[in-house]
N, C-alpha and C positions, 0 to 999 in steps of 0.2 A: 890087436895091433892097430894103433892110429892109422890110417892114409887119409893125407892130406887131396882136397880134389886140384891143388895147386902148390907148389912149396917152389918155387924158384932157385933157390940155389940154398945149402947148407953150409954158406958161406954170407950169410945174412941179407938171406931174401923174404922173400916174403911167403908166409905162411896163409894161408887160407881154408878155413875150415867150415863144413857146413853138415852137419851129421842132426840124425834126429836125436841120436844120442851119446853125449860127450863127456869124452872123460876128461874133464878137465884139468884136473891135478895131472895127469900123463900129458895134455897138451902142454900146461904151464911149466914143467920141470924140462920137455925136451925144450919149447921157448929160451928160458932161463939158462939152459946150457950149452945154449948155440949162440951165434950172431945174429939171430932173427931180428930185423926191425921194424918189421910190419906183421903182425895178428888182428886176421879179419875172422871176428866172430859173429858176422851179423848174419838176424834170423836164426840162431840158432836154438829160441829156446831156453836161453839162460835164466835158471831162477836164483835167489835172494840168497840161497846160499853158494850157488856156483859166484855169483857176485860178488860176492866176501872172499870165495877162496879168491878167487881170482885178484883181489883187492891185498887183501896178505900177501901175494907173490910178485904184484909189480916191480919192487925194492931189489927181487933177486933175478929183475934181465935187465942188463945194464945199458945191452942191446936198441931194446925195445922204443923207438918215436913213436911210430902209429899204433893207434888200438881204435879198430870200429864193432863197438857194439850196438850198434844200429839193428833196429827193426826186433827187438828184444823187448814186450811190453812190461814184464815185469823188473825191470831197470829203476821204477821207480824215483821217488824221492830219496828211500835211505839210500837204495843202488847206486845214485848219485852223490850223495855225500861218502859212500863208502868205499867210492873211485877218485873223489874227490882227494878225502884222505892219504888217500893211499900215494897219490901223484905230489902232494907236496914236496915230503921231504927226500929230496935227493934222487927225484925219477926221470928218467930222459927224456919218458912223451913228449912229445910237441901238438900232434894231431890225435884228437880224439871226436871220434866220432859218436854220437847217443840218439840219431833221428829215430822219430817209432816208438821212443823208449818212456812214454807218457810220464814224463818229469815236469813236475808244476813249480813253482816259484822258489819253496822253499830249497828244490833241489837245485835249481837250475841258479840259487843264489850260492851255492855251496861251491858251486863250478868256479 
């Protein structure tokens, strides 16, 4: 079972996670089927394919402004474009966080 070291209300608060290790598809699905507007994942950790999945589920929180993946080195260039992606069509984000996340040009052009 997830416990968040923060979750503010389940009424779309803010979610914050910091675990060595993450199940992300259980975080992404309870996100997705709540009001959550804020997922703070930073330092968590996340690799290249937790950043994919995560990249395929933005579309189903409708919820969702903020995402900080900050302090995540492997975020990368594709990690970037495959967040990038993912926020085009039809995503609520507004604030997105990547500090930490050693993304060089071609990612941070994708942004």
């Amino acid at each position: 079972m997830l416990e968040p070291l923060r979750k503010d209300s389940d009424d779309g608060g803010v979610y914050c996670l910091q675990f060595c290790r993450l199940d992300l598809p259980a975080v992404v699905d309870r996100v997705c089927s709540s009001k959550v507007h804020t997922l703070e994942l930073h330092s968590v950790g996340l690799t290249h394919a937790a950043l994919q999945t995560l990249a395929n589920s933005l579309s189903r929180c409708p919820s969702l402004t903020t995402l900080d993946l900050g302090g995540n080195p492997l975020v990368g260039d594709d990690g970037a474009r495959a967040i990038a992606d993912a926020l085009r069509p039809a995503c609520a984000v507004t604030t997105l966080a990547l500090d930490g996340g050693r993304i060089g040009d071609a990612g941070g052009a994708s942004l």
